[in-house]
Backbone as a ProteinNet text record, in pm:
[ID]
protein_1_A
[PRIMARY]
XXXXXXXXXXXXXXXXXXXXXXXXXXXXXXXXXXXXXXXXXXXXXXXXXXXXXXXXXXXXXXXXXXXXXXXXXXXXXXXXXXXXXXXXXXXXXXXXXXXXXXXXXXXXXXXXXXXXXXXXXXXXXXXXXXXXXXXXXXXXXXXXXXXXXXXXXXXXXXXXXXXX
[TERTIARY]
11339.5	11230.8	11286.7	11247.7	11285	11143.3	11134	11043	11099	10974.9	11003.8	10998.9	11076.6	11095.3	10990.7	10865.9	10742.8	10734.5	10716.1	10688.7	10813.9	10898	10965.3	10967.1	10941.5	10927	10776.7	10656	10560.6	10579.3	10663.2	10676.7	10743.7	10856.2	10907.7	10868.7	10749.9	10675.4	10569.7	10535.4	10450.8	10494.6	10628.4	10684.7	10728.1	10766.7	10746.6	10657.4	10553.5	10397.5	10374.7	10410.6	10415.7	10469.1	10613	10710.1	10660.3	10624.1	10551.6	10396.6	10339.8	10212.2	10131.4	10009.1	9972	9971.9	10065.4	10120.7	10084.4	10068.3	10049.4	10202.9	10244	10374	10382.1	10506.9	10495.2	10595.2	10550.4	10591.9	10789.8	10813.1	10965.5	10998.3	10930.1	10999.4	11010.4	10949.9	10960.4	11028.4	11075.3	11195.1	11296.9	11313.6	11446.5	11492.4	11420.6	11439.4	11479.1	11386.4	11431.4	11453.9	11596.5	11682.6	11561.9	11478.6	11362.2	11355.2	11313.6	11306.4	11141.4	11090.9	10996.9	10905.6	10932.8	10858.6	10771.6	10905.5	10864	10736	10806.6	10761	10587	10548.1	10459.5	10328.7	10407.4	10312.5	10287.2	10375.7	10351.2	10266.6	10289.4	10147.2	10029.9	10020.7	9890.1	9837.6	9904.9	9844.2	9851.8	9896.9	9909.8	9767	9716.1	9563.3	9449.9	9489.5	9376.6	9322.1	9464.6	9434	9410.5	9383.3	9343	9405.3	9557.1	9668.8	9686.8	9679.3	9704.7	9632.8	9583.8	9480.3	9584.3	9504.2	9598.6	9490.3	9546.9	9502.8	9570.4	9526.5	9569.2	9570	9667.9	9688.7	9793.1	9813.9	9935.7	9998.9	9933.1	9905.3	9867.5	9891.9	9860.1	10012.2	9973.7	10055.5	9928.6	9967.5	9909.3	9969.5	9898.3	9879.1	9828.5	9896.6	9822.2	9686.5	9606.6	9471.6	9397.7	9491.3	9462.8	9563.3	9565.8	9670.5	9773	9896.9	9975	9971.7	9922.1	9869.3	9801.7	9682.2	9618.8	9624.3	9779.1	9871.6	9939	9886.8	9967	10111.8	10204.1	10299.2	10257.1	10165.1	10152.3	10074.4	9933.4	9840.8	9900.6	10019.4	10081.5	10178.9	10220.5	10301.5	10193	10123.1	9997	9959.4	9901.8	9839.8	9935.7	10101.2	10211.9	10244.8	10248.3	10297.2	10220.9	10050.7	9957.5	9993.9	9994.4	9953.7	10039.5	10169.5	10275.4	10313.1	10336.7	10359.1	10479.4	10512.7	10631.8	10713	10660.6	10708.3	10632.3	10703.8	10586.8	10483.6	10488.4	10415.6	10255.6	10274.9	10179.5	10137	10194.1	10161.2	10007.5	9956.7	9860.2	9897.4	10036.5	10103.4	10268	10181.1	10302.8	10358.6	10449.9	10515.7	10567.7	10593.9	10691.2	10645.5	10758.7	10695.3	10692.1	10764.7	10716.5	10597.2	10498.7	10361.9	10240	10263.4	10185.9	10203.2	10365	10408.5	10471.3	10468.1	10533.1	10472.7	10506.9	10512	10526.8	10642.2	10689.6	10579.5	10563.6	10437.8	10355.2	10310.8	10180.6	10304.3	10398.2	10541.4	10561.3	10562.7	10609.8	10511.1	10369.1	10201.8	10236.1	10240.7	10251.1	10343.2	10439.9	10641	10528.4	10507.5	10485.3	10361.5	10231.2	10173.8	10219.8	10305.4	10377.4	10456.1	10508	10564.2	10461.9	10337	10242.8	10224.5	10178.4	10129.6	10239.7	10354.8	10434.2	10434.3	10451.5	10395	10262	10146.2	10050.2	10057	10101.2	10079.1	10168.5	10241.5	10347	10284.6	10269.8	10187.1	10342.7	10306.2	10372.1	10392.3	10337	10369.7	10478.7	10485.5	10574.5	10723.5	10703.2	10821.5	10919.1	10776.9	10781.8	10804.2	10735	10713.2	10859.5	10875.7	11016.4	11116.3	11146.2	11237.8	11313.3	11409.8	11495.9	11545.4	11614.5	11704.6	11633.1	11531	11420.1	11386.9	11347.3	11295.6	11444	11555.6	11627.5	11684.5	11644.7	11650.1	11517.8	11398.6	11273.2	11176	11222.6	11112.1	11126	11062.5	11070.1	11077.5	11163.6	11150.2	11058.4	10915.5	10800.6	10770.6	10796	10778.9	10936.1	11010.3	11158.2	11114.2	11076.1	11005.7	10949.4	10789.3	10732	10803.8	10825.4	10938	11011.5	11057.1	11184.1	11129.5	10949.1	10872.4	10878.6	10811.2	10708.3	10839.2	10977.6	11067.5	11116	11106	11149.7	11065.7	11150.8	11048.5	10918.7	10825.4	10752.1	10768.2	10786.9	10812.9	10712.4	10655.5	10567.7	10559.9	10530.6	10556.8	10434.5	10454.5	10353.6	10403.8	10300.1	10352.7	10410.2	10563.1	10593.4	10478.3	10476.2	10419.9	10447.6	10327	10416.1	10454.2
9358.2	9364.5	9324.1	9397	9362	9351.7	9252.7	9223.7	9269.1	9367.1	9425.2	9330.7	9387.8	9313.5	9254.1	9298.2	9276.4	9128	9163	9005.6	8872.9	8943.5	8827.5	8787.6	8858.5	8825.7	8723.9	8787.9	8709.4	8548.5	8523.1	8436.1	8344.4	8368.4	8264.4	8279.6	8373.8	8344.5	8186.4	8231.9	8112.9	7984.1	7980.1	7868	7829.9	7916.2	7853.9	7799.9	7811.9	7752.2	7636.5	7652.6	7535.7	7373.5	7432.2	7349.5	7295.8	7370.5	7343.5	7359.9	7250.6	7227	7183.7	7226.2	7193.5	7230	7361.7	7404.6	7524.3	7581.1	7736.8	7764.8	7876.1	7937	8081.6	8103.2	8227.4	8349	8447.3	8585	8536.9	8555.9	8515.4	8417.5	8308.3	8185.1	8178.6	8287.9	8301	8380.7	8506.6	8580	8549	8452.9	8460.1	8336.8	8234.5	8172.6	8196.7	8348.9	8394.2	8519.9	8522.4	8646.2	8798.8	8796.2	8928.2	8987.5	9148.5	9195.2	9165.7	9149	9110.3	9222.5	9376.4	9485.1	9461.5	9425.8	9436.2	9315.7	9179.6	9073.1	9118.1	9150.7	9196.3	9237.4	9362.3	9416.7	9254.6	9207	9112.6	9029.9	9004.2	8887.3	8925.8	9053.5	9144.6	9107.2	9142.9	9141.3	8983.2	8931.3	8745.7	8743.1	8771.7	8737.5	8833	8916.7	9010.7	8979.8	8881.9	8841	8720.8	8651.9	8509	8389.7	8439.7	8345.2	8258.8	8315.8	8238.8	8320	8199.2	8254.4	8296.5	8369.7	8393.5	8418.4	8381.3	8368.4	8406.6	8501.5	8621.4	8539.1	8632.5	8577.7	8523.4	8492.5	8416.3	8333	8231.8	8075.5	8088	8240	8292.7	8221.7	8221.4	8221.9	8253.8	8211	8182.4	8050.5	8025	7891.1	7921.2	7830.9	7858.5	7842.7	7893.6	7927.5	7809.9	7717.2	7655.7	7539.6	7476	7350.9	7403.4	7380.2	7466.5	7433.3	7342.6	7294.1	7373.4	7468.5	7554	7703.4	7770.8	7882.2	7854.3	8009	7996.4	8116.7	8090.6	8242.6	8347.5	8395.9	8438.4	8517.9	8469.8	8529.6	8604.2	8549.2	8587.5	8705.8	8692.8	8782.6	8918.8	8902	9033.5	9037.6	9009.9	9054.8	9166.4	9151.4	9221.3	9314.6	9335.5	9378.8	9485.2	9401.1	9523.2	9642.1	9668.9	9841.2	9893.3	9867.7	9945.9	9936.6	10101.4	10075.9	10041.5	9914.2	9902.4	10028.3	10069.5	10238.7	10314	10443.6	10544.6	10601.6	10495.1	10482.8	10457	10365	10260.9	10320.2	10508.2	10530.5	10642	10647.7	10780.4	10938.4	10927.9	11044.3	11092.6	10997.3	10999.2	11161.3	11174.4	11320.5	11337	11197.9	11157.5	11281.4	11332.7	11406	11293.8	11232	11095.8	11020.8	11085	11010.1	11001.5	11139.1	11123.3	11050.7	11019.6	10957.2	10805.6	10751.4	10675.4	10542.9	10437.6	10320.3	10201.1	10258.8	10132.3	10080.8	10171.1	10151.8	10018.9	9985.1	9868.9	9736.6	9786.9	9668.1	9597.1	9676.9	9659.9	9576.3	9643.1	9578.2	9438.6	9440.7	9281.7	9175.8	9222.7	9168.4	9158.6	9230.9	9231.9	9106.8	9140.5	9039.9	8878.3	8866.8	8765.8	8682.7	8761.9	8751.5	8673.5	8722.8	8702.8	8578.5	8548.9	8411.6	8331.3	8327.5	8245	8166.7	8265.5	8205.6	8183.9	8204.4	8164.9	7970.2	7873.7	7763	7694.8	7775.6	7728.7	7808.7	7661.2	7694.1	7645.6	7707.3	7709.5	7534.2	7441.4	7317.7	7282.5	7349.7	7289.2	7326.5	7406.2	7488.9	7448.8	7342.5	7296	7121.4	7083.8	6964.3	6868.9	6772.3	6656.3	6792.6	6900.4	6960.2	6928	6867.4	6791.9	6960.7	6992.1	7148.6	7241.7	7266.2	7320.8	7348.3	7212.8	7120.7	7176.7	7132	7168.2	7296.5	7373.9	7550.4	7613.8	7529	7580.6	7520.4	7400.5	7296.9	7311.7	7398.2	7366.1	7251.2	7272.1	7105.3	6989.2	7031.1	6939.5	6909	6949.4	6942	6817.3	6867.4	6733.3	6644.7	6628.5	6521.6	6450.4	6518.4	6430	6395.4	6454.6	6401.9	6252.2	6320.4	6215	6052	6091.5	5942.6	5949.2	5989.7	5957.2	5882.3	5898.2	5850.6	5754.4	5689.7	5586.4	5481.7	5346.3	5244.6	5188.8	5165.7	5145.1	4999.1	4944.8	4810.3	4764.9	4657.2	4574.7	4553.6	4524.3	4475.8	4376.9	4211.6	4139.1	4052.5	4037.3	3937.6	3794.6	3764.5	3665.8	3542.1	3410.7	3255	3242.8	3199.3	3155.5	3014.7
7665.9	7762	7898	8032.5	8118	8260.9	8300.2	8372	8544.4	8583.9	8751.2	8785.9	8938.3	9033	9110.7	9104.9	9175.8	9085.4	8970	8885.6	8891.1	8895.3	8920.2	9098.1	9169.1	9311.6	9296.2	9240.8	9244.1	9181.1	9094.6	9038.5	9123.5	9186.6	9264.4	9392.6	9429.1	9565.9	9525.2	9402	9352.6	9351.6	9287.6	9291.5	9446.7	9506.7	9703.4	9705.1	9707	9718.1	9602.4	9511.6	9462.2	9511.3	9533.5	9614.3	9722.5	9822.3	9956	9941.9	9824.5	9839.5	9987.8	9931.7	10058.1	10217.3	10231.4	10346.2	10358.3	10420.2	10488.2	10499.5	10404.8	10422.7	10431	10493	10563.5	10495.3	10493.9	10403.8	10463	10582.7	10640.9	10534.6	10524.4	10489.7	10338	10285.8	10116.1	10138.9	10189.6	10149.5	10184.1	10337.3	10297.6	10167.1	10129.7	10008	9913.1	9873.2	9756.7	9763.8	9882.3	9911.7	9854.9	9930	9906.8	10022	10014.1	10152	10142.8	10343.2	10373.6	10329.6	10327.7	10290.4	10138.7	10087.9	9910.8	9859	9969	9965.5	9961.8	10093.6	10156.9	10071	9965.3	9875.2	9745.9	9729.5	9578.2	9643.8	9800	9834	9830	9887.4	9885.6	9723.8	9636.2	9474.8	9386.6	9448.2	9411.8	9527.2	9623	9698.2	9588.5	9587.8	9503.1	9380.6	9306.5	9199	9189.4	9274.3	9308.4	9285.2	9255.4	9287.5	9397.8	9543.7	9676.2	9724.6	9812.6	9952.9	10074	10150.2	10278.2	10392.2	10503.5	10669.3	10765.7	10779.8	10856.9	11036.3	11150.1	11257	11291.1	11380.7	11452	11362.3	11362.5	11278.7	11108.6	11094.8	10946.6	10850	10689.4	10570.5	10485.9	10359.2	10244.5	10177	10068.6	9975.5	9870.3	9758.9	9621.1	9640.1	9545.8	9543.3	9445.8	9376.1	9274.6	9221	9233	9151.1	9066.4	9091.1	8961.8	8844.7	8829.6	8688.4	8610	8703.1	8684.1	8685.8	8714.3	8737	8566.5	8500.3	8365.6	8374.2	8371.9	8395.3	8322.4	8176.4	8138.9	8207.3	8272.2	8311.9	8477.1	8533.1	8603.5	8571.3	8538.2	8424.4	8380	8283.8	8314.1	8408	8490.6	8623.9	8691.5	8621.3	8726.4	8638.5	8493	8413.9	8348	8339.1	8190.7	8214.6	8366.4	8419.5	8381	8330.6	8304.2	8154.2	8125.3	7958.6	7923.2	7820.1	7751.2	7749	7653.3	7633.5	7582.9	7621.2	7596.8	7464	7387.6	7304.7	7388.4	7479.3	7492.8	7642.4	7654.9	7787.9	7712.7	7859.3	7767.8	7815.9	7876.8	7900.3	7754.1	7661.1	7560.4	7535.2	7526.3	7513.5	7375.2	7305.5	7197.9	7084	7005.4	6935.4	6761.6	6817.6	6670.6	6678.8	6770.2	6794.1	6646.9	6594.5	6500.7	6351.1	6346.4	6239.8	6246.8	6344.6	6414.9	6343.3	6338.6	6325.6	6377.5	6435.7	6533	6660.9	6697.3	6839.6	6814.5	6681.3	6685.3	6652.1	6607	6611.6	6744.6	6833.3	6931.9	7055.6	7008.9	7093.5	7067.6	6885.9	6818.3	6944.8	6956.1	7008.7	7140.9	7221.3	7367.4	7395	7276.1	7312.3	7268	7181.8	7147.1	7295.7	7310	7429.2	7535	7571.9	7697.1	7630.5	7497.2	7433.6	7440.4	7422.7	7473.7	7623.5	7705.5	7851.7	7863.4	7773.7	7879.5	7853.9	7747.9	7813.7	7906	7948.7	8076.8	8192.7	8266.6	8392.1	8535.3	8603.3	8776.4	8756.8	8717.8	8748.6	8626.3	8549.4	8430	8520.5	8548.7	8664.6	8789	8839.1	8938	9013.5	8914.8	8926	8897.8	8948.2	8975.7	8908.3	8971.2	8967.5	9116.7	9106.6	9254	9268.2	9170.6	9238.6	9275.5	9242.4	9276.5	9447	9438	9584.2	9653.2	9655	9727.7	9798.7	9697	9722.1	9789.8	9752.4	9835.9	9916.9	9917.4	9991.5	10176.4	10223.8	10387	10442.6	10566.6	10620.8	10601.3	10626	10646.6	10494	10378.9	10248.7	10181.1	10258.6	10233.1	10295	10401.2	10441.4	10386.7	10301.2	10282.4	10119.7	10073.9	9984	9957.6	10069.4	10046.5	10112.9	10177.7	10229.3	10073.7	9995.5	9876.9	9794.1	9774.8	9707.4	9742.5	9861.8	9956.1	9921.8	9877.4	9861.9	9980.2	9992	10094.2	10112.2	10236	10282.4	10370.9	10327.8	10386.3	10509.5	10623.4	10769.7	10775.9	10746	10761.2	10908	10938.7	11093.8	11060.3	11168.3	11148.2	11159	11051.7	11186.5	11277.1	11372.1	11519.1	11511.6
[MASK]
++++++++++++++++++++++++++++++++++++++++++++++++++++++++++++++++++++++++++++++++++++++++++++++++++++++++++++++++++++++++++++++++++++++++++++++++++++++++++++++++++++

């Protein structure tokens, strides 16, 4: 099985947004991250908004943002959203040509394998992905996201006033 490029682009657009919770990020700043052209990019954001993955705000001052806690992002359901429309194989197209269609077997073998597959990912969500992943963070976290980072890891120190 091999998963398009649209799905795997959507997936680690997600995980940008994961990484840089909280932030309005920008179509530029996810591709060049995850070496994508901005064109291709373009369309997987369009269909990560449609499908109510990440919001987006259009304008100058525009990005998008997850739509939901990644806690609450399952890859599976990500994964179909990018994948159903397209048939495994042409068993599973309704332009089948196969002339082993009427004797065939394998075809409901294969539904079994594929949906096996989706049930595997759906209880791994964007945060299992994401979360205290340091290498992660280091490959996608924008400046203002290392930042707050690297406050949140930093012991916090008291400042009480000297006696006079």
């Amino acid at each position: 099985m091999r998963l398009t490029t649209r799905t795997n682009l959507a997936l680690r657009t997600l995980m940008f947004c994961a990484v840089n919770d909280r932030q309005l990020v920008r179509k530029q700043d996810v591709a060049a991250a995850v070496n994508a052209s901005e064109n291709h990019l373009a369309q997987v954001v369009h269909l990560l908004a449609q499908t109510g993955f990440i919001v987006t705000r259009r304008g100058r001052h525009g990005g998008f943002h997850l739509a939901r806690p990644a806690a609450g992002i399952s890859v599976g359901t990500v994964f179909r959203a990018f994948e159903a429309g397209l048939p495994f194989i042409e068993c599973f197209s309704e332009a089948n040509t196969c002339p082993l269609r009427p004797a065939c077997r394998m075809g409901q073998h294969l539904e079994r394998a594929v949906e096996a597959f989706y049930a595997t990912l759906d209880p791994v969500t964007l945060a299992d992905l994401t979360d205290c992943n340091s290498g992660l963070d280091a490959i996608l976290a924008m400046e203002t996201a290392r930042a707050r980072t690297q406050c949140q890891r930093m012991p916090k120190i008291s400042v009480e006033a000297e006696p006079a």
